[in-house]
C-alpha positions as CSV (number, residue, x, y, z in Angstrom):
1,X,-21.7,41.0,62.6
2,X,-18.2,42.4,62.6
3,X,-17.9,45.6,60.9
4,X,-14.5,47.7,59.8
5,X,-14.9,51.6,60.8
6,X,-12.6,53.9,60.1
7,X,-13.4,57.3,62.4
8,X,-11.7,60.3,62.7
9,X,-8.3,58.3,60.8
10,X,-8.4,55.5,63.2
11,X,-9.3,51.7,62.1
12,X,-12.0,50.0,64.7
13,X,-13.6,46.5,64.2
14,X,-17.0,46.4,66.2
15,X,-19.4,43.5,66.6
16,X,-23.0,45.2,66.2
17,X,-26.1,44.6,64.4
18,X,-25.6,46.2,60.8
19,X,-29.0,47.6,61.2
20,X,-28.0,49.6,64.5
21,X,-27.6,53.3,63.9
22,X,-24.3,54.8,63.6
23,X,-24.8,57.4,66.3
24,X,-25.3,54.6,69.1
25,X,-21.9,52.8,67.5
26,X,-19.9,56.1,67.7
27,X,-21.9,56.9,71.1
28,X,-21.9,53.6,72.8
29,X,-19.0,51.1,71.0
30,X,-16.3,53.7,70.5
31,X,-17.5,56.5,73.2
32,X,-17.3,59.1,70.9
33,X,-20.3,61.0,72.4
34,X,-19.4,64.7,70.7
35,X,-21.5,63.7,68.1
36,X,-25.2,63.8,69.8
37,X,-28.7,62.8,69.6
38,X,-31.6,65.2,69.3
39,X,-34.5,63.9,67.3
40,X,-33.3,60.1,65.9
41,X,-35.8,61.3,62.8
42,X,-33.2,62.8,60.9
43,X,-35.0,66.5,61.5
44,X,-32.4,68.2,64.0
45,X,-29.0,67.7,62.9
46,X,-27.2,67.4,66.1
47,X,-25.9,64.2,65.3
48,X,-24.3,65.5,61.7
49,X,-20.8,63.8,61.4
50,X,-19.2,63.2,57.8
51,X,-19.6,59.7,56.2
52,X,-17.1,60.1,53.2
53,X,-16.8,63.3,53.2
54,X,-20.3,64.4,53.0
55,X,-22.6,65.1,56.0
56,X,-25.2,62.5,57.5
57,X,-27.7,62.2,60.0
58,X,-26.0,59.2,62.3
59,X,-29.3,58.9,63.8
60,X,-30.6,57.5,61.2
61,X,-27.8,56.0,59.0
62,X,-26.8,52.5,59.7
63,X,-23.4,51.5,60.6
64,X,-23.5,49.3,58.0
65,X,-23.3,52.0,55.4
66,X,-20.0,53.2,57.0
67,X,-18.2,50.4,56.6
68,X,-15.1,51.0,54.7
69,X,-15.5,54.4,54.6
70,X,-14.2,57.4,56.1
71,X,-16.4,58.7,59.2
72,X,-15.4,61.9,61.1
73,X,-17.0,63.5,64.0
74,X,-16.4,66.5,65.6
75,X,-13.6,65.0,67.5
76,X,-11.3,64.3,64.4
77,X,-12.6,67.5,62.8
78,X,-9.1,69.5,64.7
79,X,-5.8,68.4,63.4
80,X,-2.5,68.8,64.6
81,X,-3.8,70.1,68.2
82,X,-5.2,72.8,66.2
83,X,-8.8,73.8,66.2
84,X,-10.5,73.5,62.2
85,X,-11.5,77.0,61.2
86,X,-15.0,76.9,61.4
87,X,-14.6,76.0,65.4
88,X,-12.2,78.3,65.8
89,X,-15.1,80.7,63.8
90,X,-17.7,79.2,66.5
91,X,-16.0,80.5,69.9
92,X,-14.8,83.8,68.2
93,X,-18.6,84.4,67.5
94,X,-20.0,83.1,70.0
95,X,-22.2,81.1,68.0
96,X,-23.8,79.0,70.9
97,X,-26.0,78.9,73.8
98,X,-26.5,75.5,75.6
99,X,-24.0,74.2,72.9
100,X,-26.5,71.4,72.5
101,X,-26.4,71.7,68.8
102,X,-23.0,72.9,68.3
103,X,-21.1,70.0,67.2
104,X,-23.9,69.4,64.6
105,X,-23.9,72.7,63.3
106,X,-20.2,72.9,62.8
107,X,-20.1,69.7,61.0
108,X,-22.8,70.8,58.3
109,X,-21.1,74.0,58.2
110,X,-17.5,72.5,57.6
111,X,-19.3,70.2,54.9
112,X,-20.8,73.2,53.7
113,X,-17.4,75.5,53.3
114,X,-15.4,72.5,51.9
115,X,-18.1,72.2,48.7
116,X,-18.5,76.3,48.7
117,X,-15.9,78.4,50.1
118,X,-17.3,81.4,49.7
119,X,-21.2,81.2,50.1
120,X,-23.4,84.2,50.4
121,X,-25.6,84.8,53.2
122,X,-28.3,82.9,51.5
123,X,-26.0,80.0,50.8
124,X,-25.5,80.1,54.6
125,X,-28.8,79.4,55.5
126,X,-29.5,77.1,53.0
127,X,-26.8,74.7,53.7
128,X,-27.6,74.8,57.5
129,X,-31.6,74.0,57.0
130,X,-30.9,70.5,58.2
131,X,-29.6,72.1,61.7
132,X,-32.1,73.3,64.3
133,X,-30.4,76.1,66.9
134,X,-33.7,76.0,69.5
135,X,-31.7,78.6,71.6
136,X,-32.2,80.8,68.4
137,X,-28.0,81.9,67.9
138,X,-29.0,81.4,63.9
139,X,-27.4,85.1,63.3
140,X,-24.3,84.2,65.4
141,X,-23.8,81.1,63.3
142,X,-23.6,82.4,59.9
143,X,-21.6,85.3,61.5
144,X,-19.3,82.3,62.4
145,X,-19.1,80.7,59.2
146,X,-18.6,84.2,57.4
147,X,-16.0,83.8,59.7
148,X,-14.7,80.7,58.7
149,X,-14.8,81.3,55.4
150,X,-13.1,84.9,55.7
151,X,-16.2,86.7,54.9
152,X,-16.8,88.8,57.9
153,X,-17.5,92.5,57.4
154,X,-13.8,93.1,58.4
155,X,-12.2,90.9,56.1
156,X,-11.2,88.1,58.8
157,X,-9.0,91.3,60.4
158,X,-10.4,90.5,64.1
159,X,-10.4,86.7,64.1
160,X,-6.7,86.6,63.0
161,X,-5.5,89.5,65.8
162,X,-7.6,87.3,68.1
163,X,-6.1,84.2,66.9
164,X,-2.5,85.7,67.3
165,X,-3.2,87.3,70.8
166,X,-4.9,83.3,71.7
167,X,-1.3,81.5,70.4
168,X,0.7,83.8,71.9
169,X,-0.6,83.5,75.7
170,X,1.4,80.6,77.8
């Protein structure tokens, strides 16, 4: 069956099964493999992209359910060359280890800050319970969405001299 995707602001017709997941379309049909697979049960998040603005498990959506509908991954999550705030937030904190999760975990996290700008701590956690860190950087990734959101302990002070010292470098 011939399906219209629209990822990351690009138009792409693919001839798949309607039933296949999303993650092997993004993955395999368009080789946009940022977006990864971890469990394929729906239980890790590393394969969180946005289907319409809202997170999803790819693993376990089907393709079908994107069509004509806006999907981004963590590819079309930067515009304009510029990195989206809550990657920027992720390398200023250093919110990874084996960076096996990392592309899920900022997707969630970007879906989390565009529906609450400012959450609390608590909010944090909550809103990333569908992401599993096994590396154990948890503290380093709500640091980095404090971040994001301009939350951190020093009003966003450091990530903005940071920020000015990266774009000024040749």
């Amino acid at each position: 069956m011939r399906i219209a995707l629209q990822v990351n602001g690009q138009r792409h017709a693919v001839d798949v099964d309607p039933s296949r997941s999303l993650l092997e379309v993004l993955r395999e049909e368009l080789g946009l493999t940022g977006t990864h697979y971890g469990c394929g049960e729906s239980q890790c998040g590393a394969c969180t992209v946005h289907l319409g603005g809202r997170p999803v498990h790819a693993c376990v959506t089907p393709v079908s359910d994107a069509a004509g509908r806006p999907v981004t991954t963590i590819e079309g999550l930067a515009t304009g060359g510029r990195l989206h705030p809550v990657q920027r937030a992720f390398l200023d904190e250093e919110a990874f280890q084996c960076a096996y999760c990392t592309p899920g975990m900022i997707m969630a996290a970007a879906a989390l800050l565009a529906e609450n700008p400012r959450p609390t701590d608590a909010e944090i956690v909550r809103g990333m319970e569908g992401n599993v860190c096994r590396c154990g950087t948890h503290p380093r990734i709500v640091a980095a969405i404090r971040r994001a959101a301009g939350l951190s302990s020093d009003g966003g002070a450091a990530a903005k001299a940071r920020a000015s010292v990266t774009e000024s470098r040749p």
